[in-house]
N, C-alpha and C positions, 0 to 999 in steps of 0.2 A: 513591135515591142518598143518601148521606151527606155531610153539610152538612158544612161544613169549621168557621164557627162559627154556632148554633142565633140570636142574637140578630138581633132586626130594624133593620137598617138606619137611623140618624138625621138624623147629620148629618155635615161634611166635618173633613177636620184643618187643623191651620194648616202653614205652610210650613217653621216650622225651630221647634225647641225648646232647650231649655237643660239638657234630657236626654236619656238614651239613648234611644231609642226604637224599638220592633220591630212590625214586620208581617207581616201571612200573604201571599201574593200566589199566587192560584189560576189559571193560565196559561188561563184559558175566560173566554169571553166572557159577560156575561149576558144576553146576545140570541142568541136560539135561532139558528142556523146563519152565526154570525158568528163571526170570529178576534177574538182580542184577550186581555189580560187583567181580574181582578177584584181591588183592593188591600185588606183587611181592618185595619183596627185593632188594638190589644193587647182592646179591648173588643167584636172582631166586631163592628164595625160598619162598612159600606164604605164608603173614602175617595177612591178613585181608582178611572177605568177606561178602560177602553180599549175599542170596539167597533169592528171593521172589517168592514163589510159587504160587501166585494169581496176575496176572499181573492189575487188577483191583481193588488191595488190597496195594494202596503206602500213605495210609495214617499212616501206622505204618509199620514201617522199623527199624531191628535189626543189625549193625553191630558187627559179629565176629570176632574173633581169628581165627586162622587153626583148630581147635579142633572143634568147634562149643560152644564155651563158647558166651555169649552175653557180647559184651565189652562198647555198646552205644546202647541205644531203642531213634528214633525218630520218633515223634508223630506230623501230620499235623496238625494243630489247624486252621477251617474255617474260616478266619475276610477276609472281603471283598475278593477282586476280589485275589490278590496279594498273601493271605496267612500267615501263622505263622508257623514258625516248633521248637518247644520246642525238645530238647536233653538232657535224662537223663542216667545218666552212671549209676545211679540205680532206675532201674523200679519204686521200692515203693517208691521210693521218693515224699514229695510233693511239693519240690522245683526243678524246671530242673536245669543241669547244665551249661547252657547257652541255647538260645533263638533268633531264625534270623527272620528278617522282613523287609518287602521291603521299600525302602527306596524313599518318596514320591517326585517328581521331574521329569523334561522332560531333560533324558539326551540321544541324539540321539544315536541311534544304540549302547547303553550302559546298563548296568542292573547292579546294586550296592544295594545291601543287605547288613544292620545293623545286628552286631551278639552281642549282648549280653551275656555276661560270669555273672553267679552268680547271674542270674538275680532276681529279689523278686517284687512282685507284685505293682502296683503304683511308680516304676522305671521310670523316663521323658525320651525323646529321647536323650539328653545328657550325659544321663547315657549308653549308646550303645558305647564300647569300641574299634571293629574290624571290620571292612569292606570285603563283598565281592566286588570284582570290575572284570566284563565281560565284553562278547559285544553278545548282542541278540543272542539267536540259536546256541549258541557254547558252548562246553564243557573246552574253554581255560578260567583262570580265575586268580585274584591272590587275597592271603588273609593281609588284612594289620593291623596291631596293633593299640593301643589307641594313640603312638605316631606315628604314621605315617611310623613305619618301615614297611619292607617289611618281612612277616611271614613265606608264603608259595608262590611257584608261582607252577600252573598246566597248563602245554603244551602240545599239541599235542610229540609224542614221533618221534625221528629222529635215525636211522641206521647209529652205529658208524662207517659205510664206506659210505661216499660220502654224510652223511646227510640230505640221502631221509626219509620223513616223511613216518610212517607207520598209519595203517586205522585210519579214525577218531575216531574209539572205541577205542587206544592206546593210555593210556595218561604218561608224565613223570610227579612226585610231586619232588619239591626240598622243601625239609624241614629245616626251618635254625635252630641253634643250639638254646636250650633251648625251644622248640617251643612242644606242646603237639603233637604227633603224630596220637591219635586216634581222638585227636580233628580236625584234619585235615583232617584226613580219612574220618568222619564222615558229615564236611562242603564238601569235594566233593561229598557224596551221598546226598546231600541236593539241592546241585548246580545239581546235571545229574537229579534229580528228577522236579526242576522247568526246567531244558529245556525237560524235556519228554524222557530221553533218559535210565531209569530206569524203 
């Protein structure tokens, strides 16, 4: 099988930078018959992951570090058909820290999820700061701020020769500067999990 980057693994990234900054994100787990994903560096080297050992157990979902430290716990919360998924970057917490839910509306062949940052209980829909914004059955998606800038985008990934797209489990993240990076990590295991692909 063909490695997606050849270098050996080091060490982790920090949480936000003061640059752009992109990732590979290989939608496999690296525990043999586990769901999850693998997050890659600009230098192949893995910074984030995800392993889920019970492929029928995606209502609570851990993102790690390379080490296996728990950097995010997201927790599916049942409301209707569409769902909730509360993210706390500490388990004991009894506030999450931040909150996505779908975002009611007929927008054709489009799927746009509200993310709440800092969220506190009796919060209106106005108080929803970040958008997801897709398109049905894909894992491409982009993340946008309270003012309407552009956060994060997640692409399918393309081979720096000739610009052939590699498998649909091959994603790029562009992360733009000042932008949390686990937080992003985190909405795209959120995002592969409502398309089923976690």
């Amino acid at each position: 099988m063909a490695k997606i980057h050849p270098r050996i693994p080091s060490s982790s990234s920090s949480s936000c930078s003061t640059q752009r900054e992109t990732y590979t994100i290989w939608m496999k787990s690296l525990v043999l018959n586990s769901n999850g994903y693998t997050v890659y560096d600009s230098s192949g080297e893995v910074v984030f992951r995800i392993d889920n050992y019970d492929s029928k157990c995606r209502s609570e979902v851990y993102l790690m570090d390379l080490y296996g430290n728990i950097v995010c716990t997201i927790l599916r919360k049942e409301l209707l058909r569409s769902g909730l998924w509360d993210c706390y970057s500490d388990k004991d917490s009894s506030r999450p820290w931040f909150r996505v839910g779908k975002t009611f509306g007929f927008f054709k062949n489009s799927s746009v999820y509200d993310v709440l940052v800092g969220s506190n209980k009796g919060q209106s829909i106005s108080s929803w700061n970040h958008k997801m914004e897709g398109h049905v059955n894909s894992l491409e998606f982009k993340i946008i701020d309270g003012e309407g800038r552009l956060a994060a985008m997640v692409q399918r990934k393309r081979s720096s020769l000739g610009g052939v797209a590699l498998g649909e489990d091959v994603l790029c993240v562009t992360v733009e500067p000042h932008v949390d990076h686990i937080f992003v990590m985190a909405l795209v295991a959120i995002h592969g999990l409502i398309c089923g692909k976690m």
